[in-house]
C-alpha positions, 0 to 999 in steps of 0.5 A: 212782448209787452207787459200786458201781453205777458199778464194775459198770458199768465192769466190764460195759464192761471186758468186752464191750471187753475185748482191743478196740483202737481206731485211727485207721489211720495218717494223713499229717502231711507229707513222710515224717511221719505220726501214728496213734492207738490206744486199748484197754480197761482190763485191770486195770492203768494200767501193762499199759494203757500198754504194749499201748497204746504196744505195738499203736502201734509195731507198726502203725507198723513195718508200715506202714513195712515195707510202704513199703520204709522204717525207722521213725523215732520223733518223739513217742509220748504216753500217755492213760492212765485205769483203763478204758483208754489212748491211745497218740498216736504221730508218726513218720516212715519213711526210707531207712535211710541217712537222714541223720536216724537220725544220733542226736546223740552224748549219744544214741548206746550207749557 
């Protein structure tokens, strides 16, 4: 298959996904710890991938938080990125907002 054949295979692919998310919902790891997984199509750029990637994982993340009655707390957000779309594989945890865990250590603290 030649290139320009495999190019218009990935546009047609880049098309009719186009905008679509793919998510795993999130998934327990632990005690107040859990993971999720979403994946979207290539919209032209690794960057732009990246961000509505990392972007839609926050936000379902947040919301899954909220409608628990808790903050969220960040451990590990990892990207998979190609040019026909990226993963955002994100673990966190959601706490009390008087949890003795989102007491950041002093070198991470805003000045």
């Amino acid at each position: 298959m030649g290139q320009h054949n495999i190019r218009n295979l990935v546009a047609i692919a880049v098309l009719v996904t186009g905008g679509c998310a793919t998510k795993t919902g999130v998934l327990p790891m632990g005690k107040d710890t859990y993971t999720l997984s979403v994946g979207v199509a290539g919209t032209g750029s690794v960057s732009g991938n990246n961000t509505s990637a990392k972007r839609q994982a926050l936000l379902e993340a947040n919301q899954y938080c909220a409608k628990v009655g808790k903050q969220i707390l960040v451990k590990n957000i990892s990207l998979n990125s190609t040019m026909a779309g990226s993963t955002s594989e994100l673990i966190f945890q959601c706490l009390d907002e008087h949890d003795p865990e989102f007491d950041l250590k002093p070198e991470y603290k805003n000045n």
